[in-house]
MARTIRO-460149 format. One line per 4 residues: number of its first residue (from 1); their letters; for each residue x, y, z of N, C-alpha, C. Coordinates in Angstrom, 1 decimal. Layout:
<rs>
NUM> A> X Y Z X Y Z X Y Z | ...
</rs>
This chain:
<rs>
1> XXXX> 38.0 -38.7 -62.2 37.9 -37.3 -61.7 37.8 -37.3 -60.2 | 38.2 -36.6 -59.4 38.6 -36.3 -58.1 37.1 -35.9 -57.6 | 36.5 -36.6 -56.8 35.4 -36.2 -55.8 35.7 -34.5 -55.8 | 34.3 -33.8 -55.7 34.2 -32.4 -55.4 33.9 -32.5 -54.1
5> XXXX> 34.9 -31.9 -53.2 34.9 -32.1 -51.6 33.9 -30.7 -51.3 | 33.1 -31.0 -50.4 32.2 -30.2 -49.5 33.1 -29.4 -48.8 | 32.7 -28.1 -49.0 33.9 -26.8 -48.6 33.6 -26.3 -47.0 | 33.8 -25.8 -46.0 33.2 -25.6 -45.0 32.1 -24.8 -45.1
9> XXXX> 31.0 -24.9 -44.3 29.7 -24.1 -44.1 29.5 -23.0 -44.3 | 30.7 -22.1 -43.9 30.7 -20.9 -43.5 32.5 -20.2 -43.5 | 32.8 -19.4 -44.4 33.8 -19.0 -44.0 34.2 -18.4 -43.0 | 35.9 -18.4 -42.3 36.0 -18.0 -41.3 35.3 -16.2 -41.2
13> XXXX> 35.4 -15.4 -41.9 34.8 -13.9 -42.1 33.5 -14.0 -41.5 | 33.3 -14.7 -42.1 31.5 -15.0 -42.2 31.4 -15.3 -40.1 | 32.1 -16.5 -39.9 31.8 -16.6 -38.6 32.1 -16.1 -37.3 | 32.9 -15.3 -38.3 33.4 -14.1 -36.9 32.5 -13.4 -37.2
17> XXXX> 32.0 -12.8 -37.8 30.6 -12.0 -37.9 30.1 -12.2 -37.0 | 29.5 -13.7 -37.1 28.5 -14.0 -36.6 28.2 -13.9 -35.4 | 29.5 -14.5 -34.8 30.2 -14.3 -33.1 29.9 -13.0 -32.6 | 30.4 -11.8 -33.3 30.8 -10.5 -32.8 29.8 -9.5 -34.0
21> XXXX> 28.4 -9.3 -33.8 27.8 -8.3 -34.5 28.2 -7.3 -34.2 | 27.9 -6.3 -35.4 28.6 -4.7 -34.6 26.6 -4.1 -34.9 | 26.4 -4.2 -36.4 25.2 -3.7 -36.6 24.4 -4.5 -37.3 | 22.7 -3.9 -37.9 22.0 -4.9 -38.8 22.8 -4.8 -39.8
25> XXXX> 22.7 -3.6 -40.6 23.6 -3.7 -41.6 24.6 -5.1 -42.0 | 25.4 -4.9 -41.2 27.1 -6.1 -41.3 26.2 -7.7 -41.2 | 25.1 -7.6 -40.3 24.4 -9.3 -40.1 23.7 -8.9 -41.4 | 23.0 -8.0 -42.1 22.4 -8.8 -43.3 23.1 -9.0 -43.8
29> XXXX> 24.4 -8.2 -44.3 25.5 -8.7 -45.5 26.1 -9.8 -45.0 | 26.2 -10.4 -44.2 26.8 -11.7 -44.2 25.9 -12.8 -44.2 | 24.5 -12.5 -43.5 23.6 -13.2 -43.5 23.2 -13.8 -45.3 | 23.4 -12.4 -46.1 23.1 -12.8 -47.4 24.2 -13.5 -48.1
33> XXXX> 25.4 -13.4 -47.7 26.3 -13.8 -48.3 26.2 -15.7 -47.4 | 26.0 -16.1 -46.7 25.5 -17.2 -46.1 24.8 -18.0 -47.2 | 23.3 -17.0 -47.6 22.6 -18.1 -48.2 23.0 -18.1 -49.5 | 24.2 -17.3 -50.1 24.9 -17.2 -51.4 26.0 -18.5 -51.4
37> XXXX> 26.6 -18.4 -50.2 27.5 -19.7 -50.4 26.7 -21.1 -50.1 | 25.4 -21.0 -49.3 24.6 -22.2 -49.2 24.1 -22.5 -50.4 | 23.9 -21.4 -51.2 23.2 -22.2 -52.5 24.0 -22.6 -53.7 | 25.0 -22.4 -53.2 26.2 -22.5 -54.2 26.4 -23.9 -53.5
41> XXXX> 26.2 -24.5 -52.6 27.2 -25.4 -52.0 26.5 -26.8 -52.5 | 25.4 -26.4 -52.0 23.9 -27.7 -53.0 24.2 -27.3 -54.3 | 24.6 -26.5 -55.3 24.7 -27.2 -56.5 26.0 -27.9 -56.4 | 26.7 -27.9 -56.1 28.3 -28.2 -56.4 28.6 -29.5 -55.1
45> XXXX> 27.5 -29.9 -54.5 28.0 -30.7 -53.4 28.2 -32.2 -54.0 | 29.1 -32.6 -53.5 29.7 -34.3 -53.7 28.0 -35.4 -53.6 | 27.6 -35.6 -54.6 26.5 -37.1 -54.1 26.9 -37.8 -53.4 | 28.0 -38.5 -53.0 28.4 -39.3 -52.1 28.6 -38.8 -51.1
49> XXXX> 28.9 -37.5 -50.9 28.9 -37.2 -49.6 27.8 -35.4 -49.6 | 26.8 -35.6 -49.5 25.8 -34.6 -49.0 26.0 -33.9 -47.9 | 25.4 -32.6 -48.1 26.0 -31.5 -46.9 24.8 -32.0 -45.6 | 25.3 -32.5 -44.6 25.2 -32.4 -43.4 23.4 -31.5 -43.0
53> XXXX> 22.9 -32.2 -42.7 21.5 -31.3 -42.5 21.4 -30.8 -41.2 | 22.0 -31.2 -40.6 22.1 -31.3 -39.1 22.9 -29.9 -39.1 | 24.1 -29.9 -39.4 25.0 -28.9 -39.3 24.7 -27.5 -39.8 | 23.9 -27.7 -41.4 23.3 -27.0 -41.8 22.1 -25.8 -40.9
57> XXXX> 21.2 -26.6 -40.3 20.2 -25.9 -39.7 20.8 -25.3 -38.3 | 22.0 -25.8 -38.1 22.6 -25.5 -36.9 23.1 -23.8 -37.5 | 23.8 -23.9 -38.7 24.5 -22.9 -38.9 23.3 -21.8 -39.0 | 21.8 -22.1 -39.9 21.3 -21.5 -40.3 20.4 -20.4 -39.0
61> XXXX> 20.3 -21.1 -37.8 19.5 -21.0 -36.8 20.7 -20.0 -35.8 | 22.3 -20.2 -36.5 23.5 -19.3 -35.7 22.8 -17.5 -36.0 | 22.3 -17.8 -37.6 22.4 -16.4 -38.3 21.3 -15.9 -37.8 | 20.0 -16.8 -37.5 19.0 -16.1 -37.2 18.9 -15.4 -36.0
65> XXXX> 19.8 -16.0 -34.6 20.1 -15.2 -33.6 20.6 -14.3 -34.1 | 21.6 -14.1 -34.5 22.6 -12.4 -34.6 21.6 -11.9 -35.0 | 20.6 -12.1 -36.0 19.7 -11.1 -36.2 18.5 -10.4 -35.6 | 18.4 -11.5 -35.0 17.6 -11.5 -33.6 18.1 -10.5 -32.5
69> XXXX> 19.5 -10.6 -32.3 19.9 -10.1 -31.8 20.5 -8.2 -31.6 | 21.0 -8.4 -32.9 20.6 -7.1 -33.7 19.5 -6.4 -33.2 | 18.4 -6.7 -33.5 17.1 -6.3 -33.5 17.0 -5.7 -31.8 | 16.9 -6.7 -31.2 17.1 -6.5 -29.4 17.9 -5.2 -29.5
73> XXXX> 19.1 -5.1 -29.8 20.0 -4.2 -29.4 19.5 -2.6 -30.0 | 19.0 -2.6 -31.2 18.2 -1.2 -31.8 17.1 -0.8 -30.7 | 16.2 -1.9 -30.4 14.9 -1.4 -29.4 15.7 -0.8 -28.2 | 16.7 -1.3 -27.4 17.5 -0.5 -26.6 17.9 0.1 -26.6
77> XXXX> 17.9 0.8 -27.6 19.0 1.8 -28.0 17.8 3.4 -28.7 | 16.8 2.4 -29.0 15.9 3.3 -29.1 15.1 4.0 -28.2 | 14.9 3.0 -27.1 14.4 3.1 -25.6 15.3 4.3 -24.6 | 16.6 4.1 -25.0 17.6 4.7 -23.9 17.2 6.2 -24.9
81> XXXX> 17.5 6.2 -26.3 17.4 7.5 -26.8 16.0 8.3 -26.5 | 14.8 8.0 -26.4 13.6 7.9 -25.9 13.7 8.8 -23.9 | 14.3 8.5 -23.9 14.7 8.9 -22.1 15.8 9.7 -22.0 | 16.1 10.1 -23.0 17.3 11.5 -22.9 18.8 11.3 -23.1
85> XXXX> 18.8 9.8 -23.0 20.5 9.0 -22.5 20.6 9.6 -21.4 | 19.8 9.9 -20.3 20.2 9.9 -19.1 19.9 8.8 -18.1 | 20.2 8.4 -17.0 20.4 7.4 -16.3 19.0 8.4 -15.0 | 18.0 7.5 -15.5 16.4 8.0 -14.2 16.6 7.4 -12.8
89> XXXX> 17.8 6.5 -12.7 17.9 6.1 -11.3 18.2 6.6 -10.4 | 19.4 7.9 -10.8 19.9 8.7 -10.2 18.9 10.2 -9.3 | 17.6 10.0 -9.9 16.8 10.5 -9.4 15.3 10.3 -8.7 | 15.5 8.5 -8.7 15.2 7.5 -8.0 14.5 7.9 -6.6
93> XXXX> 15.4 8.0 -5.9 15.3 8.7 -4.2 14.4 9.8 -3.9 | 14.9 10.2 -5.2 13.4 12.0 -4.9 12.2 11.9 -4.6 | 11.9 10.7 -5.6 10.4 10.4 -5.1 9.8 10.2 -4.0 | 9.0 10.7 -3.5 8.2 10.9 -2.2 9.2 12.1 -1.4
97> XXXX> 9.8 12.7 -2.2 10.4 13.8 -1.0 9.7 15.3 -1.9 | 10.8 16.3 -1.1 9.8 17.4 -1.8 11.1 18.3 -2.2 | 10.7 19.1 -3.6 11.5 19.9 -4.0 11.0 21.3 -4.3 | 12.0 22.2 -4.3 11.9 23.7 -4.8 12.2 24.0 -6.4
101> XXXX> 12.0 24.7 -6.5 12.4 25.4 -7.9 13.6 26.4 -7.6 | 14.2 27.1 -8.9 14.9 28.2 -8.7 14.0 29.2 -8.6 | 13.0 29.4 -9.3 12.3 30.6 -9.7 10.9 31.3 -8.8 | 10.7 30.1 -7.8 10.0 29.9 -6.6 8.4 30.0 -7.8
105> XXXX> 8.4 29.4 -8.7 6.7 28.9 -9.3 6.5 28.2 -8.8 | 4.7 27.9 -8.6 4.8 26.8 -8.4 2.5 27.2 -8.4 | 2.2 25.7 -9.0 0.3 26.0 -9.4 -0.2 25.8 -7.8 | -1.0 26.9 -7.5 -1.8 27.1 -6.0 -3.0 25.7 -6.3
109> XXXX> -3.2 25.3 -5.2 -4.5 24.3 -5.0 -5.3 24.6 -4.2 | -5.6 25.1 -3.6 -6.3 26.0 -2.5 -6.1 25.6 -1.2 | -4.8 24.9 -1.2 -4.7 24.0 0.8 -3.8 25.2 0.8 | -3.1 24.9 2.1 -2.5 25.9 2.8 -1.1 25.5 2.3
113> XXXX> 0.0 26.2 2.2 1.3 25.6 1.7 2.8 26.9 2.6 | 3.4 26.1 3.0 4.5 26.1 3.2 5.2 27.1 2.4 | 6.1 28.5 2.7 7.0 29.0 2.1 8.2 29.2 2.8 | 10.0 28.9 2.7 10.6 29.0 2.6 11.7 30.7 2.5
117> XXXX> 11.8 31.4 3.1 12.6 32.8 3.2 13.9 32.2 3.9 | 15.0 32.3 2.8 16.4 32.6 2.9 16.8 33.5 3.9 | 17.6 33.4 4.7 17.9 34.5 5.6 19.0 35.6 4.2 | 19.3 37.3 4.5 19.9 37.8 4.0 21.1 38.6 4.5
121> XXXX> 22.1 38.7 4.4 22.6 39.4 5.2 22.4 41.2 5.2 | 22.3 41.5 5.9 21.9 43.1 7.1 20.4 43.0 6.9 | 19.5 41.8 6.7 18.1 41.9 6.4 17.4 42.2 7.1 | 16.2 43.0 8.3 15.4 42.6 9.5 14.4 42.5 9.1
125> XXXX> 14.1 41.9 8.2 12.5 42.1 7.7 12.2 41.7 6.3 | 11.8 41.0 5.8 11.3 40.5 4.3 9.7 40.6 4.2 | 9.1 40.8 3.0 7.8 40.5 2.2 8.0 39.2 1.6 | 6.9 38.5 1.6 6.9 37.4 0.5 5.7 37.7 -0.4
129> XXXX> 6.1 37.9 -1.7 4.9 38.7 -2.7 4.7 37.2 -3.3 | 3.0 36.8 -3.2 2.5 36.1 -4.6 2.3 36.8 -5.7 | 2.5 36.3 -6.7 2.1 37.2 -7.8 1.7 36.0 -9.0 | 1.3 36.3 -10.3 0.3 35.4 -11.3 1.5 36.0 -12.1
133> XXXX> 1.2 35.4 -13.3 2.0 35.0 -14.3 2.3 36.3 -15.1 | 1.3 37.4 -15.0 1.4 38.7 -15.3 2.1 39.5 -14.5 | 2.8 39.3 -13.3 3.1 39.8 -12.6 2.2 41.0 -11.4 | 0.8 40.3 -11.6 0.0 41.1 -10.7 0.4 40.6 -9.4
137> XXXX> 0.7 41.3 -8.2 0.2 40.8 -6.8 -1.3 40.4 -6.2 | -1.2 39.1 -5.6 -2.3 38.7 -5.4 -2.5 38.3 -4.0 | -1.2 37.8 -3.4 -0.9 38.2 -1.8 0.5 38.7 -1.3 | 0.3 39.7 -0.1 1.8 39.7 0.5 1.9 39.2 1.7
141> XXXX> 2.7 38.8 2.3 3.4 37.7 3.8 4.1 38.8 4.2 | 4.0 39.4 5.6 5.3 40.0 5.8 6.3 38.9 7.3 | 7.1 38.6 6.8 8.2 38.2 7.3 9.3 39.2 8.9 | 8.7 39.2 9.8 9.9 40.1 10.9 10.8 39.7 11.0
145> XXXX> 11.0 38.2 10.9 12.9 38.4 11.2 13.6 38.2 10.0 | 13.1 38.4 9.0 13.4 38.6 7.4 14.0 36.9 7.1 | 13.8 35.8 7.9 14.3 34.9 7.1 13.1 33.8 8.3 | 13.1 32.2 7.7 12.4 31.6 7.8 10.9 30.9 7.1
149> XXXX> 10.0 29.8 7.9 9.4 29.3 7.2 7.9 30.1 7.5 | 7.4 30.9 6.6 5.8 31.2 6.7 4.6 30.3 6.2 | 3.5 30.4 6.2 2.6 29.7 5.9 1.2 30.6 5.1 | 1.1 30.3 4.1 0.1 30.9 3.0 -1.4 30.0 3.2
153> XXXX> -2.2 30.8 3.5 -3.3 29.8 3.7 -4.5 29.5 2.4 | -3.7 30.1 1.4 -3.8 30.0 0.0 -4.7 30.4 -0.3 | -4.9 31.7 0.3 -6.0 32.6 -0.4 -5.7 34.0 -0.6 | -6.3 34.9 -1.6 -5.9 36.3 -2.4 -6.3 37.2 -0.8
157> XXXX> -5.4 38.0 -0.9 -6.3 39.3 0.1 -7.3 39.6 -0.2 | -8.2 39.4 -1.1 -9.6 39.8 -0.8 -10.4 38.6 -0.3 | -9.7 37.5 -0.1 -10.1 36.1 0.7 -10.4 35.5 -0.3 | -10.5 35.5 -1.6 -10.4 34.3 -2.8 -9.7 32.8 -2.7
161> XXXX> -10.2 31.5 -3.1 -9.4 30.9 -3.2 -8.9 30.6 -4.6 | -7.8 30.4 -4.8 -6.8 29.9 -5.7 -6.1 28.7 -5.8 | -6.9 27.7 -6.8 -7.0 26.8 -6.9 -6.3 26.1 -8.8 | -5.1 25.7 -8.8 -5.2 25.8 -10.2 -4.6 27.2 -11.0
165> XXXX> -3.9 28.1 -10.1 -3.7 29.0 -10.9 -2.0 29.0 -10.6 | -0.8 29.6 -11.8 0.2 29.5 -11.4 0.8 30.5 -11.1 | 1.2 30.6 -10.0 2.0 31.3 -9.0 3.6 31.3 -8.8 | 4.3 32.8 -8.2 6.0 33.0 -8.0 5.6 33.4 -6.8
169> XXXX> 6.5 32.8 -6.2 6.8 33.6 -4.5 8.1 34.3 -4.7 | 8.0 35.1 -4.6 9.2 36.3 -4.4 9.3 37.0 -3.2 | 10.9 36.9 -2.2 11.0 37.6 -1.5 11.8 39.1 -1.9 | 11.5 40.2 -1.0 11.4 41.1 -1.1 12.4 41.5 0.6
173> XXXX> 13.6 42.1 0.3 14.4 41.6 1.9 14.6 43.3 2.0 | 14.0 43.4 3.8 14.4 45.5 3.7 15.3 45.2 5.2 | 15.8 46.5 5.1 16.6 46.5 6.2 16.1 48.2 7.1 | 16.2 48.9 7.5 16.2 50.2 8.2 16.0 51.1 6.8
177> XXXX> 16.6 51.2 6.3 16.9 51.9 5.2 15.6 51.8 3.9 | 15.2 50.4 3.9 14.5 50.1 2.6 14.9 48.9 2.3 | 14.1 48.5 1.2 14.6 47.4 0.3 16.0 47.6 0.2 | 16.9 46.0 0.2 17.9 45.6 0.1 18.5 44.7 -1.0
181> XXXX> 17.3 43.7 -1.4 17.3 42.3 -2.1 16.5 42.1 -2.3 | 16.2 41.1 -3.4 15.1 40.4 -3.9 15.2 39.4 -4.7 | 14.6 38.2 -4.3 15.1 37.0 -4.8 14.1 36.1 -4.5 | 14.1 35.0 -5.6 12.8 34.1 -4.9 12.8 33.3 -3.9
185> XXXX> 11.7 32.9 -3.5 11.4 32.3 -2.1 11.6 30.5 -2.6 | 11.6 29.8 -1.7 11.9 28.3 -1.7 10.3 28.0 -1.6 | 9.4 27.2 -2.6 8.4 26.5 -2.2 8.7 25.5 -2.8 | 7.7 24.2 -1.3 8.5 22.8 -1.6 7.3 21.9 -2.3
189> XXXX> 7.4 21.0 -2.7 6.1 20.4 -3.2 6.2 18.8 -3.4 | 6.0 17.9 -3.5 6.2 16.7 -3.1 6.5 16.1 -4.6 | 7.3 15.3 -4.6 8.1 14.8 -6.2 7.0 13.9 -6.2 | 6.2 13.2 -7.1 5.9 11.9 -7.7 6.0 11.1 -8.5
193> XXXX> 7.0 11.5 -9.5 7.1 10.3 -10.4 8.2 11.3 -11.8 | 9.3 10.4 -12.0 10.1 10.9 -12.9 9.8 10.5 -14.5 | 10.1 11.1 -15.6 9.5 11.2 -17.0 11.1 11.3 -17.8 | 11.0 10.6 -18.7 12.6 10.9 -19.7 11.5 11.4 -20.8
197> XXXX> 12.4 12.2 -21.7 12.2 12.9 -23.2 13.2 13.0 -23.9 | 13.1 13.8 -25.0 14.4 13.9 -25.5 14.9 15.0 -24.9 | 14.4 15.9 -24.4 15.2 16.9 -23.2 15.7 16.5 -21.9 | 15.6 15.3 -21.8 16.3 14.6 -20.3 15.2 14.1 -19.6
201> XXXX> 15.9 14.4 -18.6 15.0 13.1 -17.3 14.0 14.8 -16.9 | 12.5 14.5 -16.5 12.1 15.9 -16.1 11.0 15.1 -14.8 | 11.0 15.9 -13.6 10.4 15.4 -12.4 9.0 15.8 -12.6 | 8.2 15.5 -11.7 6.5 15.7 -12.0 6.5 15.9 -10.5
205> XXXX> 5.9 16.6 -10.3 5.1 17.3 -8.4 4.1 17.5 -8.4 | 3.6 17.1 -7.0 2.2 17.0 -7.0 1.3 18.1 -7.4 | 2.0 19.1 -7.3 1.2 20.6 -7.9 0.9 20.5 -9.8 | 1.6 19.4 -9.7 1.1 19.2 -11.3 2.3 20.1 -12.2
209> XXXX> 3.2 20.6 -12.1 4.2 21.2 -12.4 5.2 20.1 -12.3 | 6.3 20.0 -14.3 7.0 19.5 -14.0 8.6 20.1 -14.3 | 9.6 19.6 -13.8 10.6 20.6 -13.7 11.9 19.1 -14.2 | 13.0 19.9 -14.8 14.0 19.5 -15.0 15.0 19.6 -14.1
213> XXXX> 16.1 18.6 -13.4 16.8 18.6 -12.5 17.2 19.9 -12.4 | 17.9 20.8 -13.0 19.0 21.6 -13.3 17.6 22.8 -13.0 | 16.9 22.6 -12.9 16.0 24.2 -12.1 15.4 24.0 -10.5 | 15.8 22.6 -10.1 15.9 22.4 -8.3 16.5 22.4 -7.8
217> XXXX> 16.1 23.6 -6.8 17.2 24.1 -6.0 17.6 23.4 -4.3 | 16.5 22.4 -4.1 16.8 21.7 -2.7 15.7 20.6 -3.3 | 16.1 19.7 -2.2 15.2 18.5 -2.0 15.2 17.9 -0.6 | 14.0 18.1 -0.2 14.1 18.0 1.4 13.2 16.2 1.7
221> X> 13.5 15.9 2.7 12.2 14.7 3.4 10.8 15.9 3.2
</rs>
């Protein structure tokens, strides 16, 4: 009777797999199909010539990387889905500068802060109205050459401070005639540190307000 020859380790299918994972899925099915032809191979192997132990644990130690590897490639992939699939580097740079909103919100702390007035055209004159979340007025700025930077020394006209509460700067632009325009004012506030979600990449400011790229409107030193 003809020696039963020891068949190779691993079929070619099998070891292209191995080479080229796509998912876990495809590495278990081959993985299992591995230890189906390995156990088939010890019963049916030649006594004179026994399967290779050396080669064996070589092959066996191929499969446990791809799986391994597998594994690495899901936590990546879980991580990136985790942060929006957007790329946080791109927003890298912001940090330590300062940004506006579109909507000119932004939480009072009771220091003094910086506002921002758009010039308009035929404007000579603007208001910059604070107002709370209801829409009450709680201070007005008047503006004479209707465009430039004023300074809020972050207290209510009855001299309150406002510390913690959230605030819109709205300009208010008049010309000879009256009111002309009205639009919000630019307040800037210092970026500190970027956040991914499943809604994207969203920036954090020191005012404790955090905002999504796509609602800032400048970013200055």
């Amino acid at each position: 009777m003809d020696p039963i020859l020891n068949p190779p380790l691993l079929p070619a299918s099998a070891q292209a797999a191995a080479n080229q994972p796509t998912d876990r899925t495809a590495a278990t099915a081959d993985f299992n199909s591995f230890l189906q032809l390995l156990t088939a191979q010890l019963e049916n192997q030649d006594p004179l010539q026994p399967l290779d132990s050396t080669q064996f644990v070589a092959q066996l130690a191929s499969f446990s990387s791809v799986e391994q590897l597998v594994g690495v490639n899901e936590r990546l992939d879980s991580l990136t889905a985790s942060l929006g699939g957007n790329d946080t580097s791109a927003f890298v740079t912001w940090i330590g500068r300062e940004a506006s909103s579109i909507d000119g919100r932004f939480r009072a702390d009771g220091a003094p802060l910086d506002i921002d007035v758009a010039p308009e055209p035929g404007a000579n004159a603007a208001v910059v109205s604070l107002k709370r979340s209801d829409g009450t007025s709680v201070r007005e700025i008047t503006v004479p050459s209707g465009s430039g930077t004023v300074r809020w020394d972050g207290l209510t006209t009855s001299g309150a401070t406002l510390n913690g509460t959230e605030l819109t700067a709205e300009v208010t632009y008049l010309d000879t005639g009256g009111e002309i325009a009205k639009r919000a004012a630019q307040v800037y506030r210092e970026v500190i540190g970027l956040r991914g979600g499943p809604g994207g990449v969203m920036i954090d400011l020191a005012d404790g307000t955090t905002l999504s790229p796509e609602r800032i409107t400048g970013v200055r030193k």
